[in-house]
C-alpha positions as CSV (number, residue, x, y, z in Angstrom):
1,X,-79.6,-56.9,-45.7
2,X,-77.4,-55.3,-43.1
3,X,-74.1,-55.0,-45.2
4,X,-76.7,-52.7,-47.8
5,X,-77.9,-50.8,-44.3
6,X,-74.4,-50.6,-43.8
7,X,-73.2,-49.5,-47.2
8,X,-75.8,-46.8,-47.1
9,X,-74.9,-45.4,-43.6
10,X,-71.3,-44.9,-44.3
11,X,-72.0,-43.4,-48.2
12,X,-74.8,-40.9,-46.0
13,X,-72.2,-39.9,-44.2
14,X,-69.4,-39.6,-46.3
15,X,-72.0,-37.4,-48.5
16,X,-72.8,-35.3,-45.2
17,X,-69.1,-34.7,-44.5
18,X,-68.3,-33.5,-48.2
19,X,-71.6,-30.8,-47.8
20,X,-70.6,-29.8,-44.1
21,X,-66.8,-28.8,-45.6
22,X,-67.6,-27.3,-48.8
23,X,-67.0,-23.6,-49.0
24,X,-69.6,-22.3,-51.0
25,X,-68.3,-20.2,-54.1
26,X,-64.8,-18.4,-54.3
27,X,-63.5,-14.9,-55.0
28,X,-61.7,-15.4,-58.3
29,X,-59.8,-12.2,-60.4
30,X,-63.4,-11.3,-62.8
31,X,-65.5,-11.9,-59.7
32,X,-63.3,-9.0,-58.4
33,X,-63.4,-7.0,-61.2
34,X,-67.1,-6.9,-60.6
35,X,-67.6,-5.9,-57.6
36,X,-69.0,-2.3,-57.7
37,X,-68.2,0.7,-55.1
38,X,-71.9,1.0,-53.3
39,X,-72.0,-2.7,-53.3
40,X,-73.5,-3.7,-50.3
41,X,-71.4,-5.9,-48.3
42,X,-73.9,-8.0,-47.4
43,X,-74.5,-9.2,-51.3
44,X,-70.6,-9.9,-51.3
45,X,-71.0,-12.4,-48.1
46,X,-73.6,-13.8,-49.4
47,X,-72.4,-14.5,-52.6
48,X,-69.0,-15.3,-51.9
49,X,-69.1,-16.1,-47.9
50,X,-67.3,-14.7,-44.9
51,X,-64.1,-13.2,-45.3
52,X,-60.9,-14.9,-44.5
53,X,-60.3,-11.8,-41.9
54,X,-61.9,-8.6,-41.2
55,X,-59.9,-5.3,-40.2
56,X,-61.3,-2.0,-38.9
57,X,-59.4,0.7,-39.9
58,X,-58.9,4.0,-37.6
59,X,-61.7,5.9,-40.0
60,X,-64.8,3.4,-38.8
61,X,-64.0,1.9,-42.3
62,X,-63.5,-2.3,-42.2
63,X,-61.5,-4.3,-44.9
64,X,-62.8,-7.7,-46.0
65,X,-59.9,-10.1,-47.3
66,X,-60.6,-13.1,-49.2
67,X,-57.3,-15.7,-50.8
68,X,-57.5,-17.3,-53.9
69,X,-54.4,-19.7,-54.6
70,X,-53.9,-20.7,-57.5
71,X,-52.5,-24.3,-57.5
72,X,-50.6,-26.9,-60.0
73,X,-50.6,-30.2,-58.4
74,X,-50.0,-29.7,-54.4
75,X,-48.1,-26.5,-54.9
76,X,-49.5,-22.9,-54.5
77,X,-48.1,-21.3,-57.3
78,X,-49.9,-17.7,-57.4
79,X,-52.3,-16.3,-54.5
80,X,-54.6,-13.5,-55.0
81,X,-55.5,-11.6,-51.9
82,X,-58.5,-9.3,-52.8
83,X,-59.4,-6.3,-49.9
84,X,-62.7,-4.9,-50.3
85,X,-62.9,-1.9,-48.5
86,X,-66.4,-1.1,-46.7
87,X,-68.0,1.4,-44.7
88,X,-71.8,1.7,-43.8
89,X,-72.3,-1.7,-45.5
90,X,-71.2,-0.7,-48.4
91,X,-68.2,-1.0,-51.1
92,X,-66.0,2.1,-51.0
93,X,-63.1,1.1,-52.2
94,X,-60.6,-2.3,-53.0
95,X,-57.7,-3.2,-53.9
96,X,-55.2,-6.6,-54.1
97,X,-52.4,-8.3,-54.1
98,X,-50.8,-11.0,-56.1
99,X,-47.9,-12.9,-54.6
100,X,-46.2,-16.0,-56.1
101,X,-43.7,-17.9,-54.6
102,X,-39.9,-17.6,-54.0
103,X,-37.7,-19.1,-57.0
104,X,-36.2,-22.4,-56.4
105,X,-33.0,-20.6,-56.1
106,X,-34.0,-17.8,-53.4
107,X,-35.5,-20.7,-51.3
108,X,-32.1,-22.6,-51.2
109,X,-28.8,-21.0,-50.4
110,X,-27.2,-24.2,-52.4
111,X,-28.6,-26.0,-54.8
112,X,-29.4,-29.4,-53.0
113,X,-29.3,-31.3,-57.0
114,X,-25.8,-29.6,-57.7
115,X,-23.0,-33.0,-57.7
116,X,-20.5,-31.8,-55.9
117,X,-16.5,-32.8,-57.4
């Protein structure tokens, strides 16, 4: 009887700890796409949560930035960063950015595989 009290306490929480760190949906490249000027910002946070950063820009307008990486394995191999520009609460503008990853041979000045004679 305790061990199943105790089986059930610790699966309870592992259960809680999984909810408590989820993040809810994320911004992918068609989610994007979607997004409409006059928007409201509001339906974007709700639907895709809080930005990774907010920026206010010298014209009252803010930028909302969210990341999508784009893994194989462990390794990031493409990140998206989307900027949805806002002003009133609403979409008026966005743009982003795609970055990938230096080339093996720009992140080593030698090649640490090469058999040196």
């Amino acid at each position: 009887m305790e061990r199943s009290l105790f089986n059930k306490v610790i699966l309870g929480s592992a259960l809680f700890m999984l909810t408590a760190c989820s993040h809810g949906a994320i911004m992918t490249r068609n989610d994007f796409d979607n997004i409409q000027t006059g928007a409201s910002v509001s339906e974007i946070v709700e639907q895709y949560g809080d930005p990774i950063r907010i920026v206010d820009y010298k014209d009252g307008s803010q930028g909302y930035e969210y990341i999508e990486r784009l893994p194989i394995g462990e390794q990031t191999v493409v990140e998206n960063n989307y900027f949805i520009v806002v002003k009133n609460g609403k979409v008026i503008g966005k743009r982003y950015n795609n970055e990938e990853p230096p080339a093996y041979d720009e992140v080593y000045e030698e090649d640490p595989n090469a058999i040196i004679n």
